[in-house]
N, C-alpha and C positions, 0 to 999 in steps of 0.2 A: 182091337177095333173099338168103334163107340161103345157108350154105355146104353145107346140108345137105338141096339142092329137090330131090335123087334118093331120101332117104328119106322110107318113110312117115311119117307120122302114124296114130297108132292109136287111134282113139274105142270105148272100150269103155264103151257105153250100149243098155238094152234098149227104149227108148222111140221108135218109128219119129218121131214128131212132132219129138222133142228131137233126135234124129238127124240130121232132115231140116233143122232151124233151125240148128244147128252147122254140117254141110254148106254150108250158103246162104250163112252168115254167112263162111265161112272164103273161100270164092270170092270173094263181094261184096267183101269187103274190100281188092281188090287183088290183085296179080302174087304169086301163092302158087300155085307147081309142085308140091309136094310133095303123091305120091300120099296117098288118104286111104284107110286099112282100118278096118271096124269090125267088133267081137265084138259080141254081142248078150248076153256074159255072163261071168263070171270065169272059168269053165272053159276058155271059149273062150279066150278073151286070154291065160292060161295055155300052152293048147297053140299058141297062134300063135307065142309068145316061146319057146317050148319046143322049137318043131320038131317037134309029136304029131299024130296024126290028120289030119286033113285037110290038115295044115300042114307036112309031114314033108319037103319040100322047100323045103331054105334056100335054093338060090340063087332060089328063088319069091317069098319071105317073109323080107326084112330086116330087121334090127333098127331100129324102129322109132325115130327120130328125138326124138320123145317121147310121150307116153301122156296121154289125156284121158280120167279115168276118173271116172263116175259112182256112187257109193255105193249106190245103192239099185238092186241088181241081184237077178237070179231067181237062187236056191242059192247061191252063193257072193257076199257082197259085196263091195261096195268096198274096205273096210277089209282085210279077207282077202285081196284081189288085191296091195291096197299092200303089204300083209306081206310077202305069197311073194313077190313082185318085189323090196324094197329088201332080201331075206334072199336073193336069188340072186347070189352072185357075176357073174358075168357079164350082169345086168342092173339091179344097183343105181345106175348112173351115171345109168340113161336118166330124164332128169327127168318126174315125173308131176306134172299137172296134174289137180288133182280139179276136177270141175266136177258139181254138185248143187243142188238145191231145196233142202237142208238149210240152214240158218243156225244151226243148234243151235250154240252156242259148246264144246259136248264134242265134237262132230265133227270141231268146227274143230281145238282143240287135242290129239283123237285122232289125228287126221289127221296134221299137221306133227309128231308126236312118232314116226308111224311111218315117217317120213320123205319125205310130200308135198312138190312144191318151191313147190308155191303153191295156196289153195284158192278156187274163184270161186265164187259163189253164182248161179243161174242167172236172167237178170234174169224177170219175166215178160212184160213188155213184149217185141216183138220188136224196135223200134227200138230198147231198150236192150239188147237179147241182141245184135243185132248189130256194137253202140258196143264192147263188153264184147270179145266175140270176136276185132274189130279190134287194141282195146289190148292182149288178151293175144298174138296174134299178132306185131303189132308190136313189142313187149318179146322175147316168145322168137323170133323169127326174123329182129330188124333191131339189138336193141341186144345182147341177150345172146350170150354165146358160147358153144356150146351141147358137151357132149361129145362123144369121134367113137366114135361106138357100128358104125361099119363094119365093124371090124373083127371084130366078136365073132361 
């Protein structure tokens, strides 16, 4: 597995459903250790990566391995979150992964221009949400080498 099965993963999505089918899918898919955190919203994921409120203990709350982030969140969106994360020094490396219902081709190319490392479009089938999960899994955590964000 990773090099990187002591850090989280951080699903930032407000949808308990899609939550719960990402969840399932990351387990299902095989020998994947790497705890799993979720915000329920950009403020939150924000202050997770920030070390704010609830989160103001680092060595509680690591830096995140990489980010699964959802666009269509409550007050702050996706888009905003990509912003303020690939505009923070110290957490521009951490690869995001958008994963959304959207297929809008502005989203897409919104997206990758504010500097997404990959965008997936959520299958709706769950045997194909869970194919999808696997292959992104398997890419970032078996072929890619992934930044070491331990440090930060």
């Amino acid at each position: 597995m990773s090099q990187k099965s002591n850090q989280p993963i951080l699903i930032v999505e407000d949808s308990d459903d899609d939550y719960e089918a990402t969840y399932r899918a990351l387990k299902k898919s095989g020998n994947f250790n790497n705890p799993i955190v979720r915000c329920e919203d950009g403020e939150e994921a924000l202050d997770y990566l920030t070390h704010q409120g609830q989160y103001a203990d680092r060595q509680d709350k690591p830096v995140p391995a990489l980010i699964l982030l959802d666009l269509n969140l409550p007050g702050r969106n996706g888009k905003s979150v990509l912003t303020e994360i690939k505009s923070h020094e110290a957490f521009n490396k951490v690869p995001i992964i958008v994963l959304t219902t959207s297929s809008d081709n502005r989203d897409v190319e919104e997206c990758y221009t504010l500097g997404a490392n990959t965008f997936i479009v959520k299958p709706v089938n769950m045997d194909n949400f869970t194919q999808a999960i696997s292959s992104f899994k398997e890419y970032w955590f078996e072929v890619a080498r992934l930044p070491n964000t331990e440090d930060i």
